[in-house]
Structures are given as structure tokens and as C-alpha cells.
C-alpha positions in Angstrom: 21.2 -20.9 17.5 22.8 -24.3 16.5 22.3 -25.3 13.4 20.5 -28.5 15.4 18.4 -25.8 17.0 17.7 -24.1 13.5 16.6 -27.5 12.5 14.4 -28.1 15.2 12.8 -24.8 14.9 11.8 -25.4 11.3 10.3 -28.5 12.5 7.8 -26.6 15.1 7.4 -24.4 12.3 6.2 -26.9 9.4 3.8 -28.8 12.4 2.6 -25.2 12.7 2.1 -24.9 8.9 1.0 -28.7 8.6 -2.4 -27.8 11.2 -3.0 -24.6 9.5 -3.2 -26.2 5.9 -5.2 -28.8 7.1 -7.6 -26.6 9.3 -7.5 -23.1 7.1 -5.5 -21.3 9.1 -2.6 -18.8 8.9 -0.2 -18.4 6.2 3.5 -19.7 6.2 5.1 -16.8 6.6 2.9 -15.6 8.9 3.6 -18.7 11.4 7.0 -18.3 10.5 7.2 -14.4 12.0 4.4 -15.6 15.1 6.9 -18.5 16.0 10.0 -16.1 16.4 7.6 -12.8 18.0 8.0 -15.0 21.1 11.9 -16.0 20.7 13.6 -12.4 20.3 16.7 -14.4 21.2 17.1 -15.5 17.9 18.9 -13.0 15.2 18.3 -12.5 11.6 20.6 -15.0 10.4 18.6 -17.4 12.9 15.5 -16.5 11.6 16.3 -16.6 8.0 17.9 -19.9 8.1 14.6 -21.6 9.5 12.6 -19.6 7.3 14.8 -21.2 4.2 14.6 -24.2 5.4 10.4 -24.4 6.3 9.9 -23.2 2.6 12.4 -25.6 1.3 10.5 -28.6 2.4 6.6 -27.1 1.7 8.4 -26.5 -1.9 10.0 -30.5 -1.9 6.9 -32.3 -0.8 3.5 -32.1 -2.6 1.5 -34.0 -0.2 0.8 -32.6 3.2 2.9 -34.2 5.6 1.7 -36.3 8.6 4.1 -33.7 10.6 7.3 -31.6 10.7 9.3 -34.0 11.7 8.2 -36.3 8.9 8.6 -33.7 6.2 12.1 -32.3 7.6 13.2 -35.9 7.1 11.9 -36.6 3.6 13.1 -33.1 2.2 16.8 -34.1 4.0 16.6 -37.4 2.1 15.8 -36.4 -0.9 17.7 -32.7 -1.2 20.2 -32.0 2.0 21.7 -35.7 3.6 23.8 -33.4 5.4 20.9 -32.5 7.8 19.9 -35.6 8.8 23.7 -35.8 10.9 22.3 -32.9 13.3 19.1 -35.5 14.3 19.9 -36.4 18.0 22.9 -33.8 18.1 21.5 -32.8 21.8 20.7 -35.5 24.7 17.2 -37.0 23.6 16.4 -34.2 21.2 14.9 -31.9 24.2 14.6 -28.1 22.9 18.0 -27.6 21.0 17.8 -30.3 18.0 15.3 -33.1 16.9 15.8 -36.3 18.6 17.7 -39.5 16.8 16.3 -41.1 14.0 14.3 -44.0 14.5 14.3 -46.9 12.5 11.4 -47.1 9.9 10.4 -43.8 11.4 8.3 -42.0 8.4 9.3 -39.7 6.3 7.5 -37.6 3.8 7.7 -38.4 0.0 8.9 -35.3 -2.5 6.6 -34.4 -5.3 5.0 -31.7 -6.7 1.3 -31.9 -5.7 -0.9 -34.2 -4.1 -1.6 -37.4 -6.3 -5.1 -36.7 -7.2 -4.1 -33.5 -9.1 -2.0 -35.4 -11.2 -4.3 -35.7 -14.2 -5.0 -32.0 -13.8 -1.4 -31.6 -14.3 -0.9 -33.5 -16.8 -3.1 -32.2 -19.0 -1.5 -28.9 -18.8 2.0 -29.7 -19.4 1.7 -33.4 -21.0 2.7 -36.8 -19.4 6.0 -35.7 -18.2 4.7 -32.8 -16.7 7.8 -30.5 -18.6 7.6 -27.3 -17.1 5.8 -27.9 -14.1 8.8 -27.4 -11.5 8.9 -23.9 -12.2 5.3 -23.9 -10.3 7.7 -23.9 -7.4 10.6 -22.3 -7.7 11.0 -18.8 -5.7 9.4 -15.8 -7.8 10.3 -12.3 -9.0 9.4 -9.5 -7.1 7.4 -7.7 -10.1 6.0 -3.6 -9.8 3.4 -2.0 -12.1 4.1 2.2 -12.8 1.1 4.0 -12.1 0.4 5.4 -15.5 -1.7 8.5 -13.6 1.3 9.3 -12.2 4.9 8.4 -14.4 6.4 6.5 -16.6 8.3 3.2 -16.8 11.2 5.3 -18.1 10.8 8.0 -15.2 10.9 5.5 -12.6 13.9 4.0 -13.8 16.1 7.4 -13.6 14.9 7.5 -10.1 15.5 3.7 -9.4 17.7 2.2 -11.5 18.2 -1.1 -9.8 14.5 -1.8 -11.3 14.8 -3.6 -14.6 11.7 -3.7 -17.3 9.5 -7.4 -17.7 9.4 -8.3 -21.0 6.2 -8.3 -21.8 3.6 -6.0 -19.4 4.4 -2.6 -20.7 4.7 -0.6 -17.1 6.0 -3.7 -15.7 9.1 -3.9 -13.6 11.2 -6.5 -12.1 13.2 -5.8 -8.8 15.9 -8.2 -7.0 13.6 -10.8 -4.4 14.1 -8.8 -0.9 14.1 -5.6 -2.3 11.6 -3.1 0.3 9.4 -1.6 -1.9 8.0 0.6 0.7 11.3 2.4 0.9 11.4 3.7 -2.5 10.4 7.0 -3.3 8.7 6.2 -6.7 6.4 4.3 -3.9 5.7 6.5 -1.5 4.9 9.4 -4.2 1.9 6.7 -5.7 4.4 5.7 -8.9 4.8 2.1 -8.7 2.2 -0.5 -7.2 3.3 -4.3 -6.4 2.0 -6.8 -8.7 2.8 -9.7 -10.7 3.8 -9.2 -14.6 0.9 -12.1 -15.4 -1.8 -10.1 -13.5 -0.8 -6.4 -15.2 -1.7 -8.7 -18.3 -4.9 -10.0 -16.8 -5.8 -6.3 -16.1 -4.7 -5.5 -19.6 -7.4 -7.9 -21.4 -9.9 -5.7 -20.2 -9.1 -2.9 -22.7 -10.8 -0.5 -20.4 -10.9 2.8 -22.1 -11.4 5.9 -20.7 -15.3 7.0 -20.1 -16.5 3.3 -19.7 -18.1 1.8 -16.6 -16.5 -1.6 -15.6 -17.2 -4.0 -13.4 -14.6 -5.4 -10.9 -16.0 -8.8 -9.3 -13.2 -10.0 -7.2 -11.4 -7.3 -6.5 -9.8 -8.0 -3.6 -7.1 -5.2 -2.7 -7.6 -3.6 -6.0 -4.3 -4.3 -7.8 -6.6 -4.8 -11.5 -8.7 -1.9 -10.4 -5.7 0.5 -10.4 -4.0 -0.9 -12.9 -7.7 -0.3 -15.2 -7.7 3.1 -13.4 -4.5 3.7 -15.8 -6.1 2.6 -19.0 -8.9 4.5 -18.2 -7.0 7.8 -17.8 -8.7 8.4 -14.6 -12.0 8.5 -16.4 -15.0 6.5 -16.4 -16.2 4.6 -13.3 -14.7 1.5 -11.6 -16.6 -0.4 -9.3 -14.3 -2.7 -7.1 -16.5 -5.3 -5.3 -15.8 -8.3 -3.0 -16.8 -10.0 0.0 -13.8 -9.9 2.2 -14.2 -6.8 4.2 -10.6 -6.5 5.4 -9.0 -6.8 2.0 -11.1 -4.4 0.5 -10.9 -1.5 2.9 -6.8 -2.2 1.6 -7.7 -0.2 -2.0 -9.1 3.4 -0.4 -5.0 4.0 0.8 -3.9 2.5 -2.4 -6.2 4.1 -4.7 -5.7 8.0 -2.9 -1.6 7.1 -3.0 -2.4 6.0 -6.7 -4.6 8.7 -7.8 -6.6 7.0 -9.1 -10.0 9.0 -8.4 -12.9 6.5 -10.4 -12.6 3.9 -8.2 -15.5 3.1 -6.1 -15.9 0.1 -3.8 -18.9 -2.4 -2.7 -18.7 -4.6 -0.2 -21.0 -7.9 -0.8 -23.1 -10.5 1.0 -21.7 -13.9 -0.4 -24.9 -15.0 -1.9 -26.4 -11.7 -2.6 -24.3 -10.4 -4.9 -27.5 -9.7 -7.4 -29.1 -7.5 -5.5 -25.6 -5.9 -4.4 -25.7 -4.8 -7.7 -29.0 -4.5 -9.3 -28.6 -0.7 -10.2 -25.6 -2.0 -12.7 -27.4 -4.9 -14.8 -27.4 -4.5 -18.2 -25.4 -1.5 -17.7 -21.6 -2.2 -17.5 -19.1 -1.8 -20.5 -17.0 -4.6 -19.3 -16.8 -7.0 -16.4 -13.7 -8.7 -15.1 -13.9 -11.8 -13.0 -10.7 -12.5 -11.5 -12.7 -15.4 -9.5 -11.7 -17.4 -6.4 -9.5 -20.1 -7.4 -6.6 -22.7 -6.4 -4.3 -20.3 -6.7 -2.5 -23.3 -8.6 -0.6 -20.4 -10.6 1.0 -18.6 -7.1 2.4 -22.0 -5.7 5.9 -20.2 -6.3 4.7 -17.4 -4.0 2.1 -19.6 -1.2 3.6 -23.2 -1.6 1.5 -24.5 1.2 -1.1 -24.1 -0.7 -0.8 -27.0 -2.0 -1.9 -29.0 0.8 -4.7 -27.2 1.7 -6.7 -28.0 -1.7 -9.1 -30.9 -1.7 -10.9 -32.6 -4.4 -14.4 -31.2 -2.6 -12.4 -27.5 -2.4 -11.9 -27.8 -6.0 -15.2 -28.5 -6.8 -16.7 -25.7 -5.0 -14.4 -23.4 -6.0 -15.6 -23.9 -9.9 -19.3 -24.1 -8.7 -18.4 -20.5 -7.5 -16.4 -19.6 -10.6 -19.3 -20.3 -12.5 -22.0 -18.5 -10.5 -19.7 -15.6 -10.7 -19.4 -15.5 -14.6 -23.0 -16.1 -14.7 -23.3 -12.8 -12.7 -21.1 -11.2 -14.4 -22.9 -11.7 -17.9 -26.1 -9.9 -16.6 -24.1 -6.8 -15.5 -23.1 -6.6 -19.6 -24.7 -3.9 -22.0 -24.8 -5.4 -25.1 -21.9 -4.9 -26.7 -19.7 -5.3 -23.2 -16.8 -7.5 -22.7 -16.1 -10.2 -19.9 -12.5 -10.6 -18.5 -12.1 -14.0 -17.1 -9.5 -14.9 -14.8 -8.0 -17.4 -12.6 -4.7 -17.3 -11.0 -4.4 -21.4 -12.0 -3.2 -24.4 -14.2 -5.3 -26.3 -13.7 -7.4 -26.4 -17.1 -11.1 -27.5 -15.0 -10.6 -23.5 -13.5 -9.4 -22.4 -17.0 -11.1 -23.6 -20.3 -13.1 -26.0 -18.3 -15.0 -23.3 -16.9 -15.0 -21.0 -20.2 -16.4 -23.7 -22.2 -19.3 -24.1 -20.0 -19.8 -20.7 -19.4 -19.9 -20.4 -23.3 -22.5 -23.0 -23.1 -25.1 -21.5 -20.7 -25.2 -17.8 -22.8 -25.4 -18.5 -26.4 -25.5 -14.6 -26.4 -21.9 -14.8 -25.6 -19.2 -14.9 -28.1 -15.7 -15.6 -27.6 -13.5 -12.4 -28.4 -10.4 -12.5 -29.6 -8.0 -10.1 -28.9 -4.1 -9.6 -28.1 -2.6 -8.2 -24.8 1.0 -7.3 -24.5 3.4 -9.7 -25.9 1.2 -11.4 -28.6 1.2 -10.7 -32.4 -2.1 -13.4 -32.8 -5.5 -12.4 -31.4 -6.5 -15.4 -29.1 -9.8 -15.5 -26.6 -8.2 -17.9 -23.9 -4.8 -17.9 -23.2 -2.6 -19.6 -20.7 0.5 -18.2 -18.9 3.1 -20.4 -17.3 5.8 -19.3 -15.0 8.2 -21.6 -16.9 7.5 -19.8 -20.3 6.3 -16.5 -19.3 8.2 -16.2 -15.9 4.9 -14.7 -14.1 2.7 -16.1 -12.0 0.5 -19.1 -13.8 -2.7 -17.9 -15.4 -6.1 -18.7 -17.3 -7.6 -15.1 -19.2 -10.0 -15.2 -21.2 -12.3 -12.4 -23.2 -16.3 -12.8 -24.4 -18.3 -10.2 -25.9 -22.0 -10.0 -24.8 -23.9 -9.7 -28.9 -25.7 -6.7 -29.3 
């Protein structure tokens, strides 16, 4: 492909992504691998190079874009001039390069999110919003060692291109590209993939071995196994969710893992209560990793950006608050509540703490460290600028006896 061609491609591409945002549909990367299924003429380096480029403008424009074409040109503008000298390289654009620049024609105005989350923004890192660009920059490719089966230090005799996070204990850090699935600490149930900031999220659930706790929103299961560790493989671990297909994901995971007191529900959104009736007043601790923005993961999902709404937003906390509410009557007295959101944005974080506070006098905040800290806190924040993990709100209750 010409580089013309290339940048025509990543045009198709980000119309592709624009109509997905807009309508929920597929992922960028997964447009990004359907657009090239059906063009086996183009090689890696082809594929790459559009790939870099599609992410390059989701990361340099925090509105969504009226269409490729108008984002290609506003990320050239602002980041790469060079690219707009390969608009109208071919005869009237056709299939092998955009066609010639218009004049006035739009083009789509960098920033970091759309407007309206501004304030949001703002009041998590201050009026000049000092720290916020590393929302978007590419992120690590982190592991967690399977405590059931090895250690940190085992897995890095057998891989020692792995390097140790600085703060989650059985976390590791691997170079962005590396194939996890080919390592043999993988395939023998040693390492699992996941973020340093959610091994930590796990981790301020002090499960201990012999309890019963309560996973919400477990989605594939990455907290579960991680508990499963602390637990020593002891206990019982309920992993619930709604989302058939991403739950099925944890039986592999948890046999490769090991990890032998995990059990799974699947749940009717809505009738999560009776789902779990048997377990009210019965669990030892709860963790609500709840539906979010996923405002912390914009380094991984970019796009996600422009698929939040103001009325998304607000149904997303409505559900974040059932959720904890639920969660609460699950609680023996005594048990502890885990709350996390993969976000900034303080209305999913102490917002929703504060309130949840608020409806169940019973529960107290509880203050407690996780790796890394020296000072017992209830609510924390992590930031991919200070931490280097994904952004995150975790917070800890105790339900009083």
C-alpha cells in the first residue's frame, strides 16, 4: 500500500469506528482486524501503519468526529502536517488516497474529552487538568502470578524479559506486543493478564482463606482469581454477572489457574435479588467492581470516549448504586464491601461512596492499606500519571455488627 492508500484506509477505518461509537457497536480494534479480513492484500507493515494511525486520531480528538475524513484532517493539523501532502495524491481520491482538500472543508478539533466532561475532569486533576494526558497515552502490558501456582520470583527465572510493577506484589510488567499466550509460565496457569491498578482493586478485599465472598461484576474473572490467591484456594467465591459470554470466559481460566473455589452465577439484569437470595446476610465480603465509564481504561479503549453521553453517565451511577445497595444486604455483620470503578470521574468514585454511605448508616467507612501505602485510607484514587495503571476509584466499608 501507498502511504496515500494507508491513509485512506484509516479513514474507512475511523468512519467505521465513528458509527460504532455512536450506535454501540464493535470495538476499534475489532473494526480495525474486520476491515483488513477482507483485504489479505495488505501485509503487516500495511496493517500496522493504519492501525497506528486510527488510534492516533481516536487518542488526539476527544469529541466524536462528524467522520474519518474530518478526524484524519484535524489529527494531521494539529500532530502530523506531513499527511495532509498525501490528500488528493491519486486522480479524484478514488480507492488509493483521500481526495484534495477542500476549502473550509471540516476538520475535527483535538482535545481530550468531550466538553461536557470537562468539570468532571477538572475536579480530578484541578483547572489545568495536570496529569490528565496520561488518560491517553498507550499502556503497559501488566501480568498477575497465580499465587496457587508460583511465585513472582519463579516466573522471572523462567521469563526474564518480565520485569516487577512497583507496587502490586505478583505484578509484572512486559514490553507492549509481547504474546502472552506463548509463554510457558501461561500455558502452565502461572501468570494471568491484568492491569497492576485492578491486582490492587482485588487486593482491598483482604479475602482470607475460609471466607465466602461475593463477586458482583465479575466479568471474566480476573479479581476472582486473583481472590482465589489470597484465599489459598479456600473458602468459596461466587463470580456473578449478567453478560453470558464473558462469564463462560472464567471456567478455562479458573481450571488453567487452579483455582478450585470459584463458582459462577449468571444473572437476570433486574433480578439479581432473587439470583442470590440463598447468600443475604451471609457473605464475608462483597466486591463491586460496578459498570462504569471506563474513564480509567481510555489509554487501553480510546473510543470510548465518544461513546459516553451525559444520559449514559447517569444511568451508569443509577446502576452503580443499585449494585452497592445489593451488595450491602449480601454482608454478615461484620463483612466488608469492595467498591470499584475503573474511572476518574469523581460522580462514579466518591460521588457514589458518599451516597451509598448515606442510605446505610449501618455502614462504616474502613480504612485499610493495599500494596504501596504506609497510611490506611477508605477511598483511594489511582491515576495512570502517578501510579502508571489503569485509572481507578476503591473504596472499603464494613457492615457494624
Amino acid at each position: 500500500m501507498t502511504p496515500g492508500a494507508r491513509l485512506q484506509a484509516a479513514i474507512e477505518c475511523l468512519d467505521q469506528v465513528i458509527a460504532a461509537a455512536r450506535d454501540a457497536g464493535a470495538a476499534a480494534d475489532t473494526i480495525v482486524q474486520r476491515y483488513f479480513a477482507t483485504r489479505r492484500y495488505a501485509g503487516s507493515k500495511d496493517r500496522r501503519a493504519v492501525r497506528d494511525l486510527v488510534f492516533a486520531a481516536i487518542r488526539a480528538l476527544g469529541e466524536r468526529p462528524l467522520s474519518g475524513r474530518a478526524a484524519m484532517i484535524g489529527y494531521a493539523r494539529a500532530h502530523d502536517p506531513a499527511l495532509l501532502a498525501l490528500f488528493g495524491q491519486s486522480p479524484g481520491g478514488g480507492p488509493h488516497a483521500p481526495g484534495p482538500l477542500q476549502h473550509g472543508e471540516q476538520a475535527a478539533e483535538p482535545g481530550l474529552a468531550p466538553a461536557w466532561l470537562r468539570p468532571q475532569l477538572v475536579a480530578r486533576f484541578g483547572p489545568e487538568l495536570a496529569g490528565a494526558a496520561a488518560l491517553l497515552e498507550r499502556a503497559p502490558l501488566d501480568l498477575r502470578v497465580n499465587a496457587l501456582k508460583a511465585s513472582r520470583a519463579e516466573v522471572l527465572a523462567m521469563h526474564p524479559e518480565l520485569a516487577p510493577t512497583a507496587r502490586a506484589p505478583l505484578g509484572l510488567r512486559a514490553e507492549s506486543g509481547l504474546d502472552v499466550a506463548a509463554l510457558a509460565a501461561f500455558h502452565q496457569g502461572m501468570v494471568e493478564v491484568q492491569d497492576e491498578g485492578s491486582q490492587l482493586a482485588a487486593a482491598a478485599m483482604r479475602a482470607r482463606p475460609g471466607e465466602t465472598i461475593v463477586d458482583l461484576c465479575a466479568g471474566a474473572g480476573g479479581k476472582a482469581l486473583a481472590i482465589a490467591g489470597d484465599m489459598a484456594n479456600s473458602g468459596r467465591i461466587i463470580a456473578c454477572d449478567i453478560d453470558r459470554g464473558r462469564l463462560q470466559a472464567l471456567a478455562p481460566r479458573a481450571e488453567r489457574a487452579g483455582a478450585a473455589v470459584i463458582e459462577t452465577r449468571l444473572m437476570n439484569p433486574g433480578h439479581e435479588p432473587e439470583a442470590l437470595a440463598d447468600l443475604a446476610g451471609q457473605a464475608d465480603g462483597v466486591i463491586v467492581d460496578a459498570p462504569c465509564s471506563g474513564s480509567g481504561t481510555w489509554r487501553r479503549n480510546p473510543e470510548s470516549r465518544w461513546r459516553l453521553t451525559p444520559d449514559r453517565l447517569a444511568r451508569l451511577t443509577t446502576t452503580q448504586d443499585r449494585l452497592l445497595d445489593l451488595a450491602v444486604g449480601l454482608l454478615r455483620p461484620g463483612g466488608r464491601l469492595t467498591f470499584v470503578t475503573c474511572s476518574v470521574l469523581p460522580v462514579e468514585g466518591e460521588g457514589r461512596f458518599a451516597a451509598l454511605l448515606a442510605r446505610h448508616p449501618q455502614l462504616q467507612p474502613d480504612p485499610a492499606c493495599i500494596p504501596g501505602e504506609t497510611t490506611p485510607v477508605a477511598a483511594r484514587v489511582l491515576l495512570p500519571g502517578d501510579e502508571g495503571c489503569d485509572g481507578f476509584f476503591i473504596a472499603t466499608a464494613r457492615l457494624n455488627c
